[in-house]
N, C-alpha and C positions, 0 to 999 in steps of 0.2 A: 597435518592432523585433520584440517579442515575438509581438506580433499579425501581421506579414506572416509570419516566419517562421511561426506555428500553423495559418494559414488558407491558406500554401500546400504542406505538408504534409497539412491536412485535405484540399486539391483533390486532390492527386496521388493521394486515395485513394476520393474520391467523384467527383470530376467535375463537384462541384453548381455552375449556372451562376449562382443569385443569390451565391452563396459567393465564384466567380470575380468577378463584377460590384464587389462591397464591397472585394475586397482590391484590384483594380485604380485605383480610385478613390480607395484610398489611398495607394498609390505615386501618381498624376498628381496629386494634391494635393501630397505630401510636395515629387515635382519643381520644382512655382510656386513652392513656397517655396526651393528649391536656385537657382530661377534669379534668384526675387529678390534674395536675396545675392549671386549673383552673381561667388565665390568658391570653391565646392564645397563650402564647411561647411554638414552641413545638422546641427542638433539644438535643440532646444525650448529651451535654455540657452547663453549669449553665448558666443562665442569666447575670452573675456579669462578665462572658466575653465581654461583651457589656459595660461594667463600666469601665472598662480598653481600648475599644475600643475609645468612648467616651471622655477618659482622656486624649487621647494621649499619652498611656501608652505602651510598649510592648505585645502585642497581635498576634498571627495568624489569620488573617482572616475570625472573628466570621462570616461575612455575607457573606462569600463565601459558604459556607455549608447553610445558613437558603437560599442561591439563590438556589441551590440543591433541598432543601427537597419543597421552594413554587412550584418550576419548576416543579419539578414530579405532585404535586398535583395537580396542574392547566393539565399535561398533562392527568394524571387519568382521570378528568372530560373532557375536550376536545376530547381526544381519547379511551374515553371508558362510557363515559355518568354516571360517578362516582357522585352523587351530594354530596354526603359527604366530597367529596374531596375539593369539591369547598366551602361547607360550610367552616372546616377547615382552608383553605388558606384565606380567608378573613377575620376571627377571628386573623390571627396569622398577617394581615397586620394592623390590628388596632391596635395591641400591636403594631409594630414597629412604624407606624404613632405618638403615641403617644410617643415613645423613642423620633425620631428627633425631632418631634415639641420639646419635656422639652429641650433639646441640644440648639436649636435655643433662646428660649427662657431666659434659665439660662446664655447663653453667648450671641455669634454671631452667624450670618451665616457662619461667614466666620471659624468658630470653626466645624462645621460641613464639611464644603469642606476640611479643614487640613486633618479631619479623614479618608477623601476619597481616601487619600494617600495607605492605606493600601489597598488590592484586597476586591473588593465586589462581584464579580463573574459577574451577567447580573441581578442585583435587577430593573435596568430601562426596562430593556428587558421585564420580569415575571411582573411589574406592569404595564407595557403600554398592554398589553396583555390581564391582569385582567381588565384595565379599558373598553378595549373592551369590555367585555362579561358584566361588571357591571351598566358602565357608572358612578359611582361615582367617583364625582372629587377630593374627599380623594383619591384614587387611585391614578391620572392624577397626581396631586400634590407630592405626596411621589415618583413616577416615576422621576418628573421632579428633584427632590431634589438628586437622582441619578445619573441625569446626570453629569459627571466631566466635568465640565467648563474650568480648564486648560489645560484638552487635547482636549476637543470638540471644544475649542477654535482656537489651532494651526489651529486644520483642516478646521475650519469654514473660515481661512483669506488665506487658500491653503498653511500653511508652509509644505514643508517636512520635520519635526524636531523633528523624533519618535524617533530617535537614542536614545539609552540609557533607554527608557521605557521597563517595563517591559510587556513582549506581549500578553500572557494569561490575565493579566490585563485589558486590553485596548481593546482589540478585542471585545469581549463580551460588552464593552461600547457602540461602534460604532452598533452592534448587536441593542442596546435598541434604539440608536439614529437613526436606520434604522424604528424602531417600530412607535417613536415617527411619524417620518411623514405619516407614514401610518397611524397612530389611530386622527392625526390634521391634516394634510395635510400640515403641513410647511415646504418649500419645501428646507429649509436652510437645514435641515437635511438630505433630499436627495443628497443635492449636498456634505455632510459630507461624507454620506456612499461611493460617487462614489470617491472622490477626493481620500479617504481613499484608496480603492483597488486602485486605478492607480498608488499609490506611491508602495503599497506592493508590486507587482506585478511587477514594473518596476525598481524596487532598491535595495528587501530586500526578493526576495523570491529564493529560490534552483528552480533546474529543475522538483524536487519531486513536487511543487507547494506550500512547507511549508516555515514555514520562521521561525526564534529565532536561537540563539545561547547562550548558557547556558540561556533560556531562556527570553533574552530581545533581540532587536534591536542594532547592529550595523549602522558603517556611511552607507550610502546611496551607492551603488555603489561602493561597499569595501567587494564584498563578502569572493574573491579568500584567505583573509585573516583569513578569520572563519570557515576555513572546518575542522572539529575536530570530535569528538563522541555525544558531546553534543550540536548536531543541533535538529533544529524543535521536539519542545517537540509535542505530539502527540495530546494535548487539544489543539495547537494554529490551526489546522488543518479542527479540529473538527469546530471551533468557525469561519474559514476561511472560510468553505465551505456553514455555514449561511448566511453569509455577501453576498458571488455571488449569494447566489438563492434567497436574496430579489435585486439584482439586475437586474437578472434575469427576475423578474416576472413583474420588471417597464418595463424591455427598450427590453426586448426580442435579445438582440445583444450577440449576438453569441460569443465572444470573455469569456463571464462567463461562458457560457453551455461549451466552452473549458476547464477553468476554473476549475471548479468542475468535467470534466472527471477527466483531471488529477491529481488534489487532489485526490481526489479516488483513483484511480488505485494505486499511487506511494506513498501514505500518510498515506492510512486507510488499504485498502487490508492487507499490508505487518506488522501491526503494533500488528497483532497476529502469535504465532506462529507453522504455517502451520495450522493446521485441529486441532489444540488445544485450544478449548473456554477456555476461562480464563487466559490465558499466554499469556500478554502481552508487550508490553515495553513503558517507558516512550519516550523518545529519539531518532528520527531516525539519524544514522550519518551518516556525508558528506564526512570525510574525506578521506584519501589513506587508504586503507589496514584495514576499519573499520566492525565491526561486530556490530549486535543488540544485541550481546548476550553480547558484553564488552562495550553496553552502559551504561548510569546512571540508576544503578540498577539493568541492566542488562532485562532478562526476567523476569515476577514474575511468582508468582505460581496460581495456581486455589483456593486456599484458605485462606492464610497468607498475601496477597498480596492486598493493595488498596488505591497505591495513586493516584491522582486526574486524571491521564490516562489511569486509569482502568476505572473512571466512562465514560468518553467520549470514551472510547473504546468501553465498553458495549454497549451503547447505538450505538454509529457509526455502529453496527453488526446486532442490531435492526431494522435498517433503510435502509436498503441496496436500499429498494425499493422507495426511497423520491428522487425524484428529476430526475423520468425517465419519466415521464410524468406530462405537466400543460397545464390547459384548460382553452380556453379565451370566456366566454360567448359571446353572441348575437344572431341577428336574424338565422343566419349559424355559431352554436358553432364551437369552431376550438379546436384539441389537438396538443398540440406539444411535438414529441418525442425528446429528448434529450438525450439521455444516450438508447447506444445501451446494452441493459443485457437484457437474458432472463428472460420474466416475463411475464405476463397474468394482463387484465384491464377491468371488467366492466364498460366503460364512460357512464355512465345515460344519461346524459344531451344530448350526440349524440347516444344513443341509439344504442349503439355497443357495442360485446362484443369481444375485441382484444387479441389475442395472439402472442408475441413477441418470436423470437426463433433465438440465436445467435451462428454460429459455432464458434467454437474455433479460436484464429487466430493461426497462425505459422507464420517460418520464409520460408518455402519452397513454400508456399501459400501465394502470399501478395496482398492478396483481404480479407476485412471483411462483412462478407456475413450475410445476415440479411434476415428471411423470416416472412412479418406477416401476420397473417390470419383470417381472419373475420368470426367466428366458430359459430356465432347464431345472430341474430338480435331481438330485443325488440320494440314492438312499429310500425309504421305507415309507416318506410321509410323515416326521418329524411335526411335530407340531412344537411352536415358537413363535415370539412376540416382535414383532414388532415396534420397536416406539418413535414415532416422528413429530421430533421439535415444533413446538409452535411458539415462536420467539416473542421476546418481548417488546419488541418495536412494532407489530404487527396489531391487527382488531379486527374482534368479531364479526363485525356485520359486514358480510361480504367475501368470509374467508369460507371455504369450501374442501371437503375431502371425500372421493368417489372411487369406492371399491367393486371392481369388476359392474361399474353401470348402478351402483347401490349408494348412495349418500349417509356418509358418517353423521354422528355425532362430533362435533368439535369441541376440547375445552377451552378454557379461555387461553388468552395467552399469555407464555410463562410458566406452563404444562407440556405433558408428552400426551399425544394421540396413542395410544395404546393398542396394536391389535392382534389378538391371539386366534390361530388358525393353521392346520394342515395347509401349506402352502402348497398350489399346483403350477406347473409349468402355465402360461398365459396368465397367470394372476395380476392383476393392473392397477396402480393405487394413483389417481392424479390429485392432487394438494394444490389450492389456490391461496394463497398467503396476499391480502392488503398491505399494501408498500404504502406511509404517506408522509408527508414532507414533517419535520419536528424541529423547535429549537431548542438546545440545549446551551444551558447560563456556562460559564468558564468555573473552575475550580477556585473563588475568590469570595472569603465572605464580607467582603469591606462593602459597605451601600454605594460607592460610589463607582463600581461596578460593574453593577448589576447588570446593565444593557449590554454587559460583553458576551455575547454569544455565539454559539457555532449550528451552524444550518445542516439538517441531515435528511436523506429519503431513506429510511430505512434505515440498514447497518451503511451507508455511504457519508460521509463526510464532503459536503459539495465544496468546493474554494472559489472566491470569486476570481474572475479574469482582473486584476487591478492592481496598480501598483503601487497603490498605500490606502485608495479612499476606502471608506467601511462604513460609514455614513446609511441607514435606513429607517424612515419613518414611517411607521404603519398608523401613522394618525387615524381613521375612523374604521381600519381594517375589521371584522369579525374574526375573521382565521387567516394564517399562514397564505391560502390558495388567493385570497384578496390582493397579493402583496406580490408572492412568488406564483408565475407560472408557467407550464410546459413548454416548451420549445417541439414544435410540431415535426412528425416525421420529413416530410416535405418538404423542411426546411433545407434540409444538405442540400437536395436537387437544385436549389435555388443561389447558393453559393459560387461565387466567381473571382479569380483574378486576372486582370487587366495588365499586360506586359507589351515592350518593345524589346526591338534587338540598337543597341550602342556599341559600335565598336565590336570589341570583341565580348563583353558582357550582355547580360537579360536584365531588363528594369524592370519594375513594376511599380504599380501604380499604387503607395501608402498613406497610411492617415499616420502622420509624424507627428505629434500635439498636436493634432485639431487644424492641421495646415494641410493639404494633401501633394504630396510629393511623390518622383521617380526616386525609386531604391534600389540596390541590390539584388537579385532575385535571393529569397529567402532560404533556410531548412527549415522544413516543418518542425513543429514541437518545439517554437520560439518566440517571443515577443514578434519580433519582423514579420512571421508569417501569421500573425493573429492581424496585425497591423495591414496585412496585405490583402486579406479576405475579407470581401466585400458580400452581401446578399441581395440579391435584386427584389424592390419592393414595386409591386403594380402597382401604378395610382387607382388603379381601381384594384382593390384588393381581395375585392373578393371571389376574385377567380382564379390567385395566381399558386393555389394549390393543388391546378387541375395539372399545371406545368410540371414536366416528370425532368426537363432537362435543361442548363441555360439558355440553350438556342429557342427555346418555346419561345421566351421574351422578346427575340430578334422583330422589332416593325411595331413594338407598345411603347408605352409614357410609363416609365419606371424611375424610381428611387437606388441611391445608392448605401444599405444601409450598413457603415463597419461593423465587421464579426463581434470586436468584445467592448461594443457599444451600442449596444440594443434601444431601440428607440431613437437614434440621432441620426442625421443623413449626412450626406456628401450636398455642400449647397454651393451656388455660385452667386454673385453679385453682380456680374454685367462683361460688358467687354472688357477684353485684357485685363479682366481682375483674378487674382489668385482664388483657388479654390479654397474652400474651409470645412469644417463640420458644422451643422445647426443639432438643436434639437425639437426642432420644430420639422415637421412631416407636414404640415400642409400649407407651404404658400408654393408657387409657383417656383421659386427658386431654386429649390431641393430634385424639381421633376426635368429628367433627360428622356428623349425620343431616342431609343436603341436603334441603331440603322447597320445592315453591310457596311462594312469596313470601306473608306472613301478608296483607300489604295487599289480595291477592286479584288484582294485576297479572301477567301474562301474562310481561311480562319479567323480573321478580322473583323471589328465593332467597331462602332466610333460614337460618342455621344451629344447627342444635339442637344444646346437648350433652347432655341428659338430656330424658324426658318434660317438657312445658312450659317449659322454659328454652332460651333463644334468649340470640345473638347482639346486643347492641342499640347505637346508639350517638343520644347525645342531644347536640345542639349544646353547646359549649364541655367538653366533659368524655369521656375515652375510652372506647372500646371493653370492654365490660364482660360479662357475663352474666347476663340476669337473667330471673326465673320469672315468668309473666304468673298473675295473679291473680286475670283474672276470662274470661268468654268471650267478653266485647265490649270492647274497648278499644283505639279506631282510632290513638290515638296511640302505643301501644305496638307497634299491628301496624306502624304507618308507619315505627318507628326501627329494625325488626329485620327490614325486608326491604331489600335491595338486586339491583341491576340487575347482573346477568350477564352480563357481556360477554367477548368475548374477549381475550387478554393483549395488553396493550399490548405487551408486548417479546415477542419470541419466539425460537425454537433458529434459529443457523444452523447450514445443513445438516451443517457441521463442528464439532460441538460435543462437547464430554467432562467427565465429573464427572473431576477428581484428587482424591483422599484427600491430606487436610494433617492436620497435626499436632494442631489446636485445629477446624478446620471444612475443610470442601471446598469445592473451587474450580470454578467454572464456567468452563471453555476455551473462547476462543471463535477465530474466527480476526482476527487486528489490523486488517487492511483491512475488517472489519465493522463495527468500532467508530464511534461519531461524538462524543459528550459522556461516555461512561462511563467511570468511573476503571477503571484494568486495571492488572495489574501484570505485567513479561514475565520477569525474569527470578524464577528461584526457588530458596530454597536445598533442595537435595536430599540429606538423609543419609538413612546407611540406619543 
């Protein structure tokens, strides 16, 4: 189910015909087998799971999987003009219409709502949806018999009294009851959907924008107590970001288009990992010192791996492009952009063809600069609005909007930029949007609290590199930029790892607690290779931004300073003493003279702390110091020269030192991360 609907979502956005070819062939497969039963039940598992669902018997979630496999098919037909699909799913809804009506009939209603206890995935959702396209009130009917009445109920009289439910559960309900008033128009349900987000949002969600803990709701306003591994499973997210964009599309308030930036960014982006389709996680965690990779489950694989946030992760990957643009018919159509990503839009109905182009943001750059540009026109000269987001993380002074070489008016932020105009082929809008660092307190009203909070640039969610501490005192700071700041472009050039060859292994050269030791060679996107990356600090510093590559360094007095320990160096104590971390940068002990490799190899460093004494390390025993004795001696030169390479880990572009209490933190953004522990929230006193 997961797969029709991702693959006909990905069509609807490329057009790719081997793409069309694979999903077709799985609906005309899926149908042999609908026909071979002979019934309309079509799913991988008997029908007599439904006998035991029915009973009140021990069951997993038979209609959680058949809301899957109708979903895809209806998306088939929807998003790719499948009519087989649609035939299908309305064969396979008669068979169930006919399961609940004998339920109702053999017993009660009220033997039916018992059963609803168990997850049904968004069955109201996929048949308020059908009954659109069909209008049959067998449809409208089985839909409404969907709805859970004793949750839709809480929400219907405004309790907030989710606590304790199960969240993937329930989300997807509210999902269907957002359907319902849009396919009747009853507007109880609108106010279900709104009342719903105003409680998640304001009681029960992370700064990521997710919200579950081992997947259900905690008290209201009790976050600071549930920050663990097994936060925001990765479906309630998926299901979240439904919910704002039919909000969204009622009330046009901005506070959703916030909403669903950040979902994204902090929820969906990061819940693959890195540039690897298929490897995903269930789990994002909130707590100190948490990794995705020691979540539940952990990562899975690309192919052994598919529980239920694999499917919504697929799809989520599918979809990148939903929800950057929605267009409001009338006499002057209007588009509103919403989500700043680069992308490209045919709008028919305003007879433009739009191109979206986003630079990267950074942290040395705190402008989000956006250029679109109007690359062909269709049609007669259409005049239509424009309206482009000005978010609410954003401010005035400094934010900028230039039409064809003309300067806007901007509103504040938290408004649409509005502009109505016969649009011409070269027409050019570039938008400068203020990015600035913010903290935000944790969802917890207890005073004891209060200093729990999460650090953002913008819509980004930064995590510290750390594996529990949180510790920050902003004692006499004025603002945030006092406390936290840039990590300079220049810095990556500056980044090194230090490796030998053993045996048939690569070492490298790590800070292991604050001892410096030969390890493993690393994979990137791990603890070991944060461990492993080193930045070279000039002792005279103030030139070593002019250096574009490590070798610049090769014949200066340098510092060794670890990647995700900013501020502290690599120091040495004397002869044949083990190496350690200081956090002191300026005594003598901390400063190496970088030299050619003694070996006399090309790719080769070696570091001196005094005339004749080097850097050495000799199989089973650490990193030491020591003075070479005589002017030949290949074995000595062999153990104190290593290979130069570049750091394994490196800044992204949005990176920041925070000052803590006991050490500083490297900020990085959360959807960067893959196996490194981080920690998001922090306690902040001043």
């Amino acid at each position: 189910g997961h797969y029709m609907s991702a693959s006909a979502q990905m069509w609807a956005s490329t057009h790719n015909d081997t793409l069309k070819e694979k999903m077709s062939a799985v609906v005309s497969a899926l149908s042999a087998c609908q026909d071979k039963m002979g019934t309309g039940y079509l799913s991988a598992f008997p029908s007599e799971q439904f006998d035991r669902f029915e009973a009140i018997k021990p069951v997993w979630a038979p209609y959680y999987t058949i809301h899957k496999i109708m979903a895809g098919l209806l998306d088939q037909h929807t998003f790719a003009g499948n009519a087989q699909a649609l035939k299908m799913l309305t064969w396979m809804v008669d068979y169930f219409y006919d399961r609940v009506q004998n339920v109702i009939m053999k017993y009660t209603i009220e033997r039916h709502w018992l059963s609803l206890n168990e997850e049904t995935g968004g069955m109201n959702d996929v048949l308020y949806k059908l009954y659109a396209i069909t209008g049959d009130p067998k449809h409208l009917l089985l839909a409404h018999l969907f709805d859970k009445p004793c949750f839709l109920g809480l929400l219907a009289v405004k309790a907030d009294d989710i606590s304790g439910f199960h969240a993937n559960t329930h989300i997807p309900i509210v999902i269907g009851s957002q359907m319902r008033y849009e396919v009747t128009g009853d507007s109880l349900y609108q106010e279900i959907g709104t009342f719903f987000m105003d409680i998640v949002n304001s009681s029960h969600s992370y700064a990521t924008g997710g919200t579950s803990v081992s997947e259900f709701w905690s008290d209201p306003k009790r976050l600071a107590s549930t920050l663990q591994n097994e936060n925001e499973e990765s479906c309630t997210t998926y299901n979240m970001l439904k919910v704002s964009r039919h909000l969204f599309r009622w009330t046009k308030e901005m506070a959703y288009a916030d909403y669903y930036e950040r979902a994204l960014i902090n929820g969906v982006l990061g819940i693959q990992r890195g540039r690897e389709p298929g490897v995903m996680i269930y789990m994002l965690p909130q707590g100190r010192g948490g990794s995705k990779a020691r979540s539940f489950h952990g990562w899975g694989t690309k192919f052994d791996s598919f529980w239920c946030c694999y499917g919504t992760g697929i799809e989520s990957f599918s979809k990148l492009g939903d929800s950057i643009y929605f267009e409001e018919e009338g006499q002057v159509p209007g588009l509103y952009l919403i989500q700043y990503i680069s992308s490209s839009l045919n709008w028919k109905s305003g007879q433009v063809l739009l191109n979206q182009k986003v630079e990267p943001a950074s942290s040395w750059n705190s402008l989000l600069q956006v250029t679109l540009t109007i690359s062909s026109q269709v049609g007669a000269g259409l005049t239509s609005t424009l309206h482009l987001r000005i978010p609410l993380w954003t401010y005035s002074n400094g934010a900028k909007a230039i039409l064809n070489g003309q300067e806007l008016s901007l509103p504040t932020p938290g408004n649409f930029l509005s502009i109505t105009r016969k649009w011409s082929a070269g027409d050019k809008i570039t938008l400068e949007l203020p990015i600035s660092l913010r903290i935000e307190g944790i969802k917890d009203d207890r005073p004891e609290y209060a200093s729990i909070q999460a650090i953002l640039y913008g819509p980004y969610l930064l995590a510290g590199l750390t594996n529990g501490d949180w510790d920050i005192k902003t004692e006499s700071a004025a603002s945030l930029s006092d406390y936290i700041t840039p990590i300079p472009a220049a810095y990556n050039s500056h980044l090194i790892s230090l490796s030998q060859e053993s045996r048939d292994s690569t070492l490298v050269l790590t800070n292991s607690n604050h001892s410096i030791t030969m390890e493993k060679f690393p994979e990137s996107g791990t603890d070991s290779s944060l461990n492993a990356t080193f930045r070279l600090v000039l002792k005279d510093s103030t030139t070593s931004s002019s250096f574009s590559k490590p070798k610049d360094f090769i014949g200066k007095s340098v510092m060794l300073e670890p990647f995700n320990f900013p501020g502290m160096v690599v120091a040495h104590q004397g002869e044949d003493e083990s190496l350690g971390i200081s956090d002191s940068s300026d005594g003598k002990d901390s400063v190496f003279h970088l030299v050619p490799g003694l070996d006399g190899k090309a790719e080769t460093v070696s570091l001196e702390s005094q005339e004749g004494c080097f850097v050495i390390y000799k199989s089973s025993s650490s990193l030491q110091i020591s003075c070479k004795s005589g002017s030949s001696d290949a074995e000595f030169d062999r153990s104190a020269s290593f290979v130069m390479r570049d750091g394994i880990s490196e800044y992204h572009p949005m990176s920041f030192v925070g000052k803590g209490s006991s050490r500083n933190f490297l900020l990085t953004p959360l959807l960067s991360l893959r196996d490194e522990s981080y920690t998001l929230y922090f306690n902040i006193q001043s």
